[in-house]
TIDOPA-229577 format. One record per residue (C-alpha): x, y, z; residue number from 1. Coordinates in steps of 0.05 Angstrom, whole numbers, plus 5000, padded with zeros to 4 digits. Example, Ala and Ser with C-alpha at 12.3 -4.5 7.8 and 13.67 -1.06 7.14 Angstrom:
TIDOPA-229577
{X 5246&Y 4910&Z 5156&num 1}
{X 5273&Y 4979&Z 5143&num 2}
END
This chain:
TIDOPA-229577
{X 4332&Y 4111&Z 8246&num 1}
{X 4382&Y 4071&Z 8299&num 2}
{X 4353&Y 4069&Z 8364&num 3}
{X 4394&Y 4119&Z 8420&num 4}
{X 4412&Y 4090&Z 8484&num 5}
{X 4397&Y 4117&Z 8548&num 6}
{X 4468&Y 4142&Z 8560&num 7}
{X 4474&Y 4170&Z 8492&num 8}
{X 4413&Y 4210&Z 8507&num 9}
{X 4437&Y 4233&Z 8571&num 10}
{X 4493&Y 4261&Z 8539&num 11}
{X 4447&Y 4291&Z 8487&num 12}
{X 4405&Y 4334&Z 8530&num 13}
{X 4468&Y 4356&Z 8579&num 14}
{X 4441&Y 4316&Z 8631&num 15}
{X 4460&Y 4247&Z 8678&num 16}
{X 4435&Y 4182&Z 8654&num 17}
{X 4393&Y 4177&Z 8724&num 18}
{X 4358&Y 4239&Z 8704&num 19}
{X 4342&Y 4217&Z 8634&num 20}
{X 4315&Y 4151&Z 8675&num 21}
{X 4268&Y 4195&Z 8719&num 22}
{X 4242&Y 4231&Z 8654&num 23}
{X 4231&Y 4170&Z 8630&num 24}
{X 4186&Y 4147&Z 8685&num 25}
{X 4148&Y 4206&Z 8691&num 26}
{X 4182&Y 4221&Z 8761&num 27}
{X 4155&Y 4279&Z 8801&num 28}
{X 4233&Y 4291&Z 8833&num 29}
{X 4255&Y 4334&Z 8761&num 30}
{X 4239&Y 4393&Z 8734&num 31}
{X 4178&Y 4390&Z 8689&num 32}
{X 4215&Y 4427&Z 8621&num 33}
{X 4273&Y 4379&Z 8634&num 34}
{X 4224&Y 4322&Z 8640&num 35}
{X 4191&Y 4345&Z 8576&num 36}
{X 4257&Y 4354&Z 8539&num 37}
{X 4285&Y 4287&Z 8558&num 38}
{X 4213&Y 4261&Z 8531&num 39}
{X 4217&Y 4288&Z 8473&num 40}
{X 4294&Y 4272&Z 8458&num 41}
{X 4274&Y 4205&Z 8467&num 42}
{X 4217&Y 4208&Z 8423&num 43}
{X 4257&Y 4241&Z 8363&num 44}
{X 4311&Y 4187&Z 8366&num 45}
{X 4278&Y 4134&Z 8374&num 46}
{X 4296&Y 4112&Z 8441&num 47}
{X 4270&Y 4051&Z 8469&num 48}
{X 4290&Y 4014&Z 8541&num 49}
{X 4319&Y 3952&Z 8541&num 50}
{X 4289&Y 3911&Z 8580&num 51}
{X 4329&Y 3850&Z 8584&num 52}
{X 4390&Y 3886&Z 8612&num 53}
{X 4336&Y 3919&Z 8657&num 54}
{X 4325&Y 3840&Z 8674&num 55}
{X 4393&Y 3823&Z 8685&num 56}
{X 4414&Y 3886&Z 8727&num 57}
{X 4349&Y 3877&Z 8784&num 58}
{X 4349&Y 3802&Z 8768&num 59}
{X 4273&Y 3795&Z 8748&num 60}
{X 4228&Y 3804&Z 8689&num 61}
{X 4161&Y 3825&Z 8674&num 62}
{X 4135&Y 3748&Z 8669&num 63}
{X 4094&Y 3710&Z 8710&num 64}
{X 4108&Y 3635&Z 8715&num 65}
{X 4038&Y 3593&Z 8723&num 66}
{X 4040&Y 3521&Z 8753&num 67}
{X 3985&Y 3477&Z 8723&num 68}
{X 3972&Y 3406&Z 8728&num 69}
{X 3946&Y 3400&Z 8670&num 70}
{X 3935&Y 3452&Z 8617&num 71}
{X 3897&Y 3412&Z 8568&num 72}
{X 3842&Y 3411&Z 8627&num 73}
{X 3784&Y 3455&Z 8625&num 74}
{X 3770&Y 3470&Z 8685&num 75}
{X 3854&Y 3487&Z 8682&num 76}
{X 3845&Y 3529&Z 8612&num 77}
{X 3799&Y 3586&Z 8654&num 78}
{X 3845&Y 3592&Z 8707&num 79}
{X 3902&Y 3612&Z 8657&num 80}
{X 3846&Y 3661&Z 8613&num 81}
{X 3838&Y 3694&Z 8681&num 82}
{X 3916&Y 3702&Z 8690&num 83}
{X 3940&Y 3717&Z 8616&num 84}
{X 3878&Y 3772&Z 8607&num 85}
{X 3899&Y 3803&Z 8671&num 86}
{X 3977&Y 3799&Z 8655&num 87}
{X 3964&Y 3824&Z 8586&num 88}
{X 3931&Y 3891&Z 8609&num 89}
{X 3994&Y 3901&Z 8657&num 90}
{X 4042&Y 3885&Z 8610&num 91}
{X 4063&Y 3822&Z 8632&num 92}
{X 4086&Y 3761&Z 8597&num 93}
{X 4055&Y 3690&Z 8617&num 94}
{X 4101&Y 3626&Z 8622&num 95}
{X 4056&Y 3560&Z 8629&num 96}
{X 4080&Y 3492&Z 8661&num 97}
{X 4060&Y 3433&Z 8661&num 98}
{X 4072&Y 3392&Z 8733&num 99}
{X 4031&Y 3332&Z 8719&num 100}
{X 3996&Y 3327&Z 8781&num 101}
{X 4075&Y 3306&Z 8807&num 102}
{X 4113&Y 3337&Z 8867&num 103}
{X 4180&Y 3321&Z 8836&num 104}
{X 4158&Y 3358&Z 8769&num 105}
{X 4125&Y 3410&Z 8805&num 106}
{X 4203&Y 3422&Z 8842&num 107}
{X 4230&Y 3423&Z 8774&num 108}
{X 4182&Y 3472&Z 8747&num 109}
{X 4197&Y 3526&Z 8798&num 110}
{X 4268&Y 3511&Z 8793&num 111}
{X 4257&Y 3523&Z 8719&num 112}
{X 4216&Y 3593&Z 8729&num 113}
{X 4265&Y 3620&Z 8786&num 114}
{X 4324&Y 3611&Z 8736&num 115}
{X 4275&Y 3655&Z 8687&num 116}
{X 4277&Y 3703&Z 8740&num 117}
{X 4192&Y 3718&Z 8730&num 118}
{X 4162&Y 3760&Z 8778&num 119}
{X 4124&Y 3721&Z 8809&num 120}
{X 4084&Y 3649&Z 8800&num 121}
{X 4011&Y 3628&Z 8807&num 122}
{X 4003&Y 3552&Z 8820&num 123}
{X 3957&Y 3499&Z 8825&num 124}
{X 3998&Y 3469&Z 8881&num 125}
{X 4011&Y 3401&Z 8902&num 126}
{X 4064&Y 3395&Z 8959&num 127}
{X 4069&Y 3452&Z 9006&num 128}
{X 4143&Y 3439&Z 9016&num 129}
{X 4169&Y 3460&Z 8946&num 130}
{X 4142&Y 3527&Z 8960&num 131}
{X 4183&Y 3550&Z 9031&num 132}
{X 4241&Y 3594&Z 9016&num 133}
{X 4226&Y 3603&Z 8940&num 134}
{X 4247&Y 3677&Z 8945&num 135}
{X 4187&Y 3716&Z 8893&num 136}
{X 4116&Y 3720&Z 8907&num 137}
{X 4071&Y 3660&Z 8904&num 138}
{X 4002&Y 3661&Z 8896&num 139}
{X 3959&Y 3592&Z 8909&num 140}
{X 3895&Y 3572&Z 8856&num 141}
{X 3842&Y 3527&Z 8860&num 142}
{X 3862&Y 3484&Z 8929&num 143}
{X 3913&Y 3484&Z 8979&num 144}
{X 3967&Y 3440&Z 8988&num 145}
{X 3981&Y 3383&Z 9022&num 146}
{X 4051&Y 3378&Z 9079&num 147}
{X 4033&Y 3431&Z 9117&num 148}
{X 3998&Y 3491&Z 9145&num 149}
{X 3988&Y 3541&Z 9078&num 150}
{X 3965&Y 3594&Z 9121&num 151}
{X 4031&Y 3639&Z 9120&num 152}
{X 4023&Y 3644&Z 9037&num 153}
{X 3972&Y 3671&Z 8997&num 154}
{X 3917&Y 3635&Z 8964&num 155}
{X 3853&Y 3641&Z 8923&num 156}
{X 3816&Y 3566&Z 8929&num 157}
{X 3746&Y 3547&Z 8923&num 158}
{X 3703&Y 3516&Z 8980&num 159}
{X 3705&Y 3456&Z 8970&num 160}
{X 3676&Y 3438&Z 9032&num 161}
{X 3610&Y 3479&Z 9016&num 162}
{X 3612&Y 3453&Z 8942&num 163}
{X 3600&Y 3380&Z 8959&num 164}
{X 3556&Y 3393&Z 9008&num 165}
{X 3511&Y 3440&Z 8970&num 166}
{X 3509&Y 3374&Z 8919&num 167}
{X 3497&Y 3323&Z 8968&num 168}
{X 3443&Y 3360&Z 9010&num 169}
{X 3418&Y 3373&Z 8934&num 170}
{X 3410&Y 3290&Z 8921&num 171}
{X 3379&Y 3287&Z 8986&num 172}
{X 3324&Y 3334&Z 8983&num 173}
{X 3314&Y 3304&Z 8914&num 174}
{X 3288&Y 3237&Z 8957&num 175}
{X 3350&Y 3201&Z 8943&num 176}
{X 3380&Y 3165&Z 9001&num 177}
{X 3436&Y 3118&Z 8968&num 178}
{X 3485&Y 3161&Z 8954&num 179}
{X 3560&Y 3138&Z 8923&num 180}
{X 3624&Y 3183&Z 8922&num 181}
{X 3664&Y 3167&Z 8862&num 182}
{X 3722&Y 3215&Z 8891&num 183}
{X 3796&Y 3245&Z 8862&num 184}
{X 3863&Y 3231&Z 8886&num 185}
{X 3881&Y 3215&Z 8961&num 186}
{X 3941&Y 3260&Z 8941&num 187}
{X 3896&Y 3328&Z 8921&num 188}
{X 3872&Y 3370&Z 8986&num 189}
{X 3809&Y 3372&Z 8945&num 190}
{X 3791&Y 3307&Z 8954&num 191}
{X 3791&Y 3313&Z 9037&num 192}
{X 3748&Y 3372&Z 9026&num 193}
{X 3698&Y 3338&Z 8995&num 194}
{X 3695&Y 3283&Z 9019&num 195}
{X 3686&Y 3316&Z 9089&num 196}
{X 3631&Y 3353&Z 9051&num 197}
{X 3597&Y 3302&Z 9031&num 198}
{X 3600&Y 3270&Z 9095&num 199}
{X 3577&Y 3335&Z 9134&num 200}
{X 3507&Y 3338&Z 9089&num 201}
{X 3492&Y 3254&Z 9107&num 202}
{X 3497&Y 3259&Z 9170&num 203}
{X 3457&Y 3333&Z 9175&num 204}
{X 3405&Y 3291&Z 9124&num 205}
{X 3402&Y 3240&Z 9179&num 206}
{X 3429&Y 3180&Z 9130&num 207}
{X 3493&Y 3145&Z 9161&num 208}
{X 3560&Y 3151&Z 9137&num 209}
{X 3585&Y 3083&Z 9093&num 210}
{X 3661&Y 3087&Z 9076&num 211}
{X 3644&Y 3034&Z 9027&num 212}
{X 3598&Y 3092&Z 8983&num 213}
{X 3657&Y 3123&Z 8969&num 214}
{X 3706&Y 3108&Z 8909&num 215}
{X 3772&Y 3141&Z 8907&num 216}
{X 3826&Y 3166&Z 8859&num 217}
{X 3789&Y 3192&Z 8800&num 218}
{X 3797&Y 3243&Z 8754&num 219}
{X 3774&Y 3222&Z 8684&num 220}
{X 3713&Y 3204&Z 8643&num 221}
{X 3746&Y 3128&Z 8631&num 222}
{X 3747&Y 3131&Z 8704&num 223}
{X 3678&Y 3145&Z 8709&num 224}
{X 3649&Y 3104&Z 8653&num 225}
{X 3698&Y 3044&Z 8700&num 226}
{X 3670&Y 3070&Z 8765&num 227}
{X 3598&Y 3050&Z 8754&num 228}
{X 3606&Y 2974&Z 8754&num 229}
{X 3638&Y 2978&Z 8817&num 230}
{X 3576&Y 3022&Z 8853&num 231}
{X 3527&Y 2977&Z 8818&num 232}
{X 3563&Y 2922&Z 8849&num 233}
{X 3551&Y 2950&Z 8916&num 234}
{X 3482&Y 2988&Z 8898&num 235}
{X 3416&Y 2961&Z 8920&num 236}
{X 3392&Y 2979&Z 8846&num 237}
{X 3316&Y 2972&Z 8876&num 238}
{X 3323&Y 3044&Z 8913&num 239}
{X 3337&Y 3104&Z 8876&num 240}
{X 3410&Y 3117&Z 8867&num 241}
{X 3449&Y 3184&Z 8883&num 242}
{X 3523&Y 3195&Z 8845&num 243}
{X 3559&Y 3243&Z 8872&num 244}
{X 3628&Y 3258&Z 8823&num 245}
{X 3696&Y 3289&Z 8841&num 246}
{X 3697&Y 3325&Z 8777&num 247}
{X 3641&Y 3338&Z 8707&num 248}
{X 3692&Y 3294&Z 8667&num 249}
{X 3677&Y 3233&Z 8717&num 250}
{X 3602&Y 3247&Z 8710&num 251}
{X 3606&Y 3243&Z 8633&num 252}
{X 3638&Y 3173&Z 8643&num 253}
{X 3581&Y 3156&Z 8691&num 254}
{X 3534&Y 3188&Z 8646&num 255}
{X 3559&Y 3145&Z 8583&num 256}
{X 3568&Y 3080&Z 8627&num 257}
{X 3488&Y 3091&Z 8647&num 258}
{X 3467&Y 3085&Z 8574&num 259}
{X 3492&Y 3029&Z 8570&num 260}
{X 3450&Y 2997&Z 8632&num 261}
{X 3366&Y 2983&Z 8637&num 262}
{X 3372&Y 3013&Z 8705&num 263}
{X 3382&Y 3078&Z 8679&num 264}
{X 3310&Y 3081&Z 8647&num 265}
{X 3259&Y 3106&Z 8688&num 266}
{X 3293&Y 3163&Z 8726&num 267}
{X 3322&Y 3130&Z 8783&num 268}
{X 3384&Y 3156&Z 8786&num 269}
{X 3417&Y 3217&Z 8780&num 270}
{X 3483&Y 3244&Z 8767&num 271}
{X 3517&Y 3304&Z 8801&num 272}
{X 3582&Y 3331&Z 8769&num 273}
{X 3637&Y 3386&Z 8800&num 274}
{X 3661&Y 3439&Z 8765&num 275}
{X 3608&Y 3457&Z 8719&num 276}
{X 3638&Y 3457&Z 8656&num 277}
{X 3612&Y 3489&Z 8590&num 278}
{X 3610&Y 3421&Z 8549&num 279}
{X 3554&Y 3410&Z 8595&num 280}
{X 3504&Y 3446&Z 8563&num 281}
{X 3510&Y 3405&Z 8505&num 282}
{X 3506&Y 3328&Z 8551&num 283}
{X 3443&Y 3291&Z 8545&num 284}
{X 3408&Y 3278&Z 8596&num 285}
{X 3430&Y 3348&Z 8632&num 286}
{X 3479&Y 3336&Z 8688&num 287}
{X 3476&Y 3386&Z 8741&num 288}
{X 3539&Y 3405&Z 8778&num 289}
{X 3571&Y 3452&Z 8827&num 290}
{X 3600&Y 3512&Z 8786&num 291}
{X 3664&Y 3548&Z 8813&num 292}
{X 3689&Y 3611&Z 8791&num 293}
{X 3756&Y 3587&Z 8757&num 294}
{X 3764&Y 3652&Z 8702&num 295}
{X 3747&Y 3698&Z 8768&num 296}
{X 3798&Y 3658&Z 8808&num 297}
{X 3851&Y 3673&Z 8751&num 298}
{X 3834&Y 3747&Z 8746&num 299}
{X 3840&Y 3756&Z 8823&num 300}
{X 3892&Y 3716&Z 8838&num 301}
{X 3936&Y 3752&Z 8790&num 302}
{X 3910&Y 3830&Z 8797&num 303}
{X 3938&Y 3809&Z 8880&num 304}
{X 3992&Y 3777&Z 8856&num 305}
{X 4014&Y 3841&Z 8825&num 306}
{X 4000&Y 3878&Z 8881&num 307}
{X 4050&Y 3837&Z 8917&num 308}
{X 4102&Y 3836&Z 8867&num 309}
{X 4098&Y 3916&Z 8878&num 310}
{X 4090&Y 3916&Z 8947&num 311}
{X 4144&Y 3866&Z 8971&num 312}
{X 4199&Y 3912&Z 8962&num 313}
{X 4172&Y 3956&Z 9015&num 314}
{X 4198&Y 3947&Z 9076&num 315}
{X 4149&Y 3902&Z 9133&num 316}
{X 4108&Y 3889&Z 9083&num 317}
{X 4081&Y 3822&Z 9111&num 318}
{X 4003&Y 3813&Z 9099&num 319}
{X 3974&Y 3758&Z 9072&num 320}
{X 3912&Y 3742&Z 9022&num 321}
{X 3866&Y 3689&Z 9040&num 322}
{X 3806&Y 3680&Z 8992&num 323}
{X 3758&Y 3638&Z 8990&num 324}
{X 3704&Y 3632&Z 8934&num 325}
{X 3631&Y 3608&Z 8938&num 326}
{X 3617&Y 3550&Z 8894&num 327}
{X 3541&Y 3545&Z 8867&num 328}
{X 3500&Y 3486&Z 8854&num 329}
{X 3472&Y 3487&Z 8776&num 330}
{X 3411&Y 3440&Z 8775&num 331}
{X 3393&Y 3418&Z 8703&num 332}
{X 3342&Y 3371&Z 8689&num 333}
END
């Protein structure tokens, strides 16, 4: 059987096509036996809505455009389960892009998901600037941006803050007083955080502050495995040693770069990872690390993000959602 169109169908049951598109859409404003006799028009001849004229004629879809640095990541992947599960259930379409950890790719990627017309887009952000004046809903993931005050847009990060403190404090009730930083990025907001975290629980530990503990613009486990010459090179390897990492793949690195050195025997030092990822159940010796809710921070961000997609049409609409999760510190070993 040919699938009817809308205005066919309104000419079917005697009616006007805005009537048929009430029935449709279960409005209250029509009679109930038109409604059902519209309903059941369209379910005789096959009607179905077309949803890409639909598209075209209020000039968005039923897609939501995700922004992810890297997608291959796994900390990343549980973000985007949290968003496509939550999509999926509302009958929305998921678009992922790449923007390589790039402000320049990140511009082109929104460019790229405005001309899409989506509904709305949930980012991992980098530069707060690409974001003014984009014209849908934006919801924030995992960290704030840098370039400004991201106070007037809505966000669902970790505390990052509290996460590397938790870790820190954790090393130093552990009787460990040497404790390195190998951190991320200067560019990622994260980084600050943590840093300023880790700072925070020193000084409230009573052990001073030394710039020269902490190791910068990391991210991967090459990084890490590379990042452990350089704090033995600066480690009095006769105290016990404390390694704080920026993220559970910099830890393996560490981890691996360990094995490979006679000060590793005999328990003197330890290893804290961030993220607590599920490969780390299977790494030997157990790493503990700070878990954050990434799948939670998917499903949240998106079930408000569809709120807002809804509620942004309504006139002085103007709240904002500020979230902020509470890491936990997973001690193994």
């Amino acid at each position: 059987m040919s699938q009817i169109s809308m205005k066919a169908l309104a000419q079917l049951a005697g009616v006007s096509v805005a009537t048929v598109s009430k029935a449709l859409q279960d409005k209250d404003d029509i009679g109930e036996e038109t409604k059902k006799r519209i309903q059941e028009l369209a379910r005789e001849h096959n009607y179905a809505p077309n949803h890409i004229a639909r598209s075209l004629r209020i000039r968005t879809t039923n897609v939501l455009g995700v922004l992810i640095p890297d997608n291959s990541d796994l900390y990343f992947a549980r973000i985007i389960k949290g968003i496509e599960d939550v999509a999926r259930k509302n009958d929305y379409a998921v678009i992922v892009l790449n923007t390589n950890e790039s402000s320049e790719e990140e511009q082109e990627c929104i460019s790229t998901l405005k001309g899409l017309m989506v509904a709305g887009i949930l980012s991992v952000p980098i530069d707060i600037s690409n974001y003014r004046n984009v014209g849908i809903p934006v919801m924030l993931l995992a960290r704030l941006p840098r370039g400004g005050d991201p106070h007037d847009m809505h966000y669902v990060v970790n505390d990052d803050y509290k996460g590397a403190y938790m870790a820190t404090e954790h090393l130093i009730e552990s009787g460990f007083e040497q404790i390195f930083f190998v951190n991320g990025p200067k560019n990622i907001m994260a980084s600050d955080s943590r840093m300023k975290g880790y700072r925070g629980a020193l000084e409230a530990g009573g052990i001073k502050f030394d710039s020269s503990k902490v190791l910068p613009g990391h991210t991967t486990m090459e990084d890490g495995f590379n990042a452990l010459e350089k704090v033995m090179k600066l480690a009095d390897t006769e105290q016990p040693l404390g390694i704080l990492c920026f993220t559970d793949y910099i830890a393996i690195g560490v981890l691996a770069a360990l094995k490979t050195k006679e000060t590793a025997e005999g328990g003197q030092i330890r290893v804290v990872g961030y993220d607590d990822l599920e490969l780390l159940n299977y790494i030997l010796p157990p790493i503990s690390s700070v878990k954050q809710a990434r799948y939670q921070m998917g499903v949240m961000g998106t079930e408000i993000l569809l709120g807002i997609i809804v509620n942004s049409e309504k006139e002085g609409f103007t709240s904002r959602h500020h979230i902020t999760l509470e890491p936990q510190l997973v001690v193994r070993g």
